[in-house]
N, C-alpha and C positions, 0 to 999 in steps of 0.2 A: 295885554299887548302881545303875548308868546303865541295865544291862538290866533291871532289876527296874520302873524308872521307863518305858522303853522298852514293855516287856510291859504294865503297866499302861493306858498311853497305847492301845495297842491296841487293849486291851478296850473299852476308853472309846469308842475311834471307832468300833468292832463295835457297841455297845449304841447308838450316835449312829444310826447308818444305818440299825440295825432300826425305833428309832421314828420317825426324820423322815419328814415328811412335803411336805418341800421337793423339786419338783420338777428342780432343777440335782442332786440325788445317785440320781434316780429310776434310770440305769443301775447306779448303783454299789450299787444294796441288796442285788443278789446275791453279792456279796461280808461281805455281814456275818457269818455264820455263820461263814465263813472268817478275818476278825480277831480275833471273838469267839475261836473254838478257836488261833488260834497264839498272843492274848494270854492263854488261861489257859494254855497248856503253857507259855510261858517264864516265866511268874510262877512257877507251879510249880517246873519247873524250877531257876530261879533260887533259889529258895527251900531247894529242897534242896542244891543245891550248896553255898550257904550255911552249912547246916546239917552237910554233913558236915566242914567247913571247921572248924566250930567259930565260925563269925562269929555265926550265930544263937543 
């Protein structure tokens, strides 16, 4: 459940850096695509793992 929360978190700061518009993250916005995509694969991820588990 921590990586499921973790992965989320991810997304969250990927979709944070695409829109801001504050310049202290101005280097860091070429990395958003990059949080974005490792926090949908481990939600994903996680998700299924879950699911073969039988927890979901």
């Amino acid at each position: 459940m921590f990586q499921l929360f973790l992965g989320l978190l991810l997304l969250i700061f990927g979709v944070f850096l695409k829109t801001t518009k504050d310049q202290g993250f101005a280097k860091s916005k070429k990395f958003a695509w990059m949080f974005i995509g490792i926090g949908i694969l481990s939600v994903v991820g996680q998700l299924l793992i879950m699911y073969q588990k039988g927890e979901l």
